[in-house]
C-alpha positions as CSV (number, residue, x, y, z in Angstrom):
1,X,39.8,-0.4,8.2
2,X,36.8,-0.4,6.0
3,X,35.4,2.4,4.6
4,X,32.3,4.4,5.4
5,X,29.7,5.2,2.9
6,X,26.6,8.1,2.9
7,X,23.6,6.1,1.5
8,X,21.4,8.8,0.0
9,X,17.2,8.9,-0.3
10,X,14.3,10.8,-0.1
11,X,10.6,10.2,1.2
12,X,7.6,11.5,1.0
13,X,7.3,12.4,4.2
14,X,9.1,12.9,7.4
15,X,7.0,10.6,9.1
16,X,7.6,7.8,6.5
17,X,11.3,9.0,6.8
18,X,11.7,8.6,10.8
19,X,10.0,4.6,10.9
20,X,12.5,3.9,8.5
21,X,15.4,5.7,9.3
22,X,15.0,4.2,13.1
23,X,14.6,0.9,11.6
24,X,17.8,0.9,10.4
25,X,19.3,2.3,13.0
26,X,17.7,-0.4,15.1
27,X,18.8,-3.0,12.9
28,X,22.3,-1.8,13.1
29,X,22.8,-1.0,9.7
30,X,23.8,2.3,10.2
31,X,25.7,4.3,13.0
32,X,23.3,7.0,12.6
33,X,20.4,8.4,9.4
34,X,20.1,12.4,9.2
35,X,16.7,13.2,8.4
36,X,16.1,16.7,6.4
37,X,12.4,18.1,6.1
38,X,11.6,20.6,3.3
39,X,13.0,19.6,0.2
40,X,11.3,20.5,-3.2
41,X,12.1,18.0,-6.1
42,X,11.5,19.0,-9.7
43,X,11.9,15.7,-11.8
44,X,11.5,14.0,-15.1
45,X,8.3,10.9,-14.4
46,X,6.5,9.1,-16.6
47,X,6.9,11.6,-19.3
48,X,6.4,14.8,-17.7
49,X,7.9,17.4,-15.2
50,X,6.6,16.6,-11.6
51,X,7.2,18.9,-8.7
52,X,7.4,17.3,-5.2
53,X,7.9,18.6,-1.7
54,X,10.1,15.4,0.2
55,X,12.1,14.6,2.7
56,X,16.1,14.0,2.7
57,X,17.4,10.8,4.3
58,X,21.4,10.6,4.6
59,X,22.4,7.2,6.3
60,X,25.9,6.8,7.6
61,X,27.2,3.2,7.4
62,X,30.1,1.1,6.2
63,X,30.5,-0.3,2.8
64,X,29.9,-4.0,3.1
65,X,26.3,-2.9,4.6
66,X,25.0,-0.5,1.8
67,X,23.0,-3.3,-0.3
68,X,21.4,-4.3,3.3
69,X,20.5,-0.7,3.3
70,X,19.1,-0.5,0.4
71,X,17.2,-3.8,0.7
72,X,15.7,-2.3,3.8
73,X,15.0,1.0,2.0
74,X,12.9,-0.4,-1.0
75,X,11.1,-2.6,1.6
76,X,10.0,0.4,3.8
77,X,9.5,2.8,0.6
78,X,6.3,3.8,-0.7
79,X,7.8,4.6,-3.6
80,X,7.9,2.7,-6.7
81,X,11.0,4.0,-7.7
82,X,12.8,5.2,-4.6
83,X,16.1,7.2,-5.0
84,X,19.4,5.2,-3.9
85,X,22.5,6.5,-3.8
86,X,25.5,4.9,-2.5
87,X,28.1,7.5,-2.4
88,X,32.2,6.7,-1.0
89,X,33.3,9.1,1.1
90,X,37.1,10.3,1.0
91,X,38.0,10.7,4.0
92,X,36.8,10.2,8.1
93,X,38.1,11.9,11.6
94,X,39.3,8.3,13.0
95,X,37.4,8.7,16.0
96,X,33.7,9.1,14.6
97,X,34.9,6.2,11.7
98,X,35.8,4.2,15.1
99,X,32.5,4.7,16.7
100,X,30.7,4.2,13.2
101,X,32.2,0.7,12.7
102,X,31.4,-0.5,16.0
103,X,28.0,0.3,16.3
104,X,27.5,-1.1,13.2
105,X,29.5,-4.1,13.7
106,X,26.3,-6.3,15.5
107,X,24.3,-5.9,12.0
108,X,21.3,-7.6,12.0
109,X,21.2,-9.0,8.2
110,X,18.6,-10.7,6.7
């Protein structure tokens, strides 16, 4: 069976966060996005130390749909330079990697 994946990003605001996270859960993309207000980012930009208060995006999905994922993330992001982060995971309770793959089976790909 194919393997699931945790695509990671951030947003600047957990309005911005939701659209986009129920877009690709609309789109099929994903089985399911986590959504996690209050984050405070301290990072390097355009030559100086920037602090940021975002918004953490975690979207469960299968390998073979994480660059549709990210194509959909940098077209909904407001950022220039939006954090994405495909990470493997080890290993997945059969069950929930059953009912990941199938509701992500009927991907709608551009």
């Amino acid at each position: 069976m194919e393997r699931a994946v945790f695509v990671y990003t951030t947003y600047p605001s957990i309005v911005e966060a939701e659209k986009a996270g129920r877009a690709i859960v609309e789109r099929r993309l994903a089985a399911c996005v986590n959504i996690l207000p209050g984050m405070v980012s301290h990072y390097w930009w355009e030559g100086k130390v920037e602090r940021g208060e975002e918004v953490v995006m975690i979207v469960k999905t299968r390998a073979s749909l994480s660059q549709n994922v990210e194509r959909a993330i940098k077209d909904m992001h407001s950022y220039t330079t939006p954090a994405i982060l495909v990470i493997p995971i080890e290993n997945v309770e059969k069950t929930y990697l059953g009912w990941l793959m199938a509701e992500t089976e009927a991907a709608k790909i551009d």
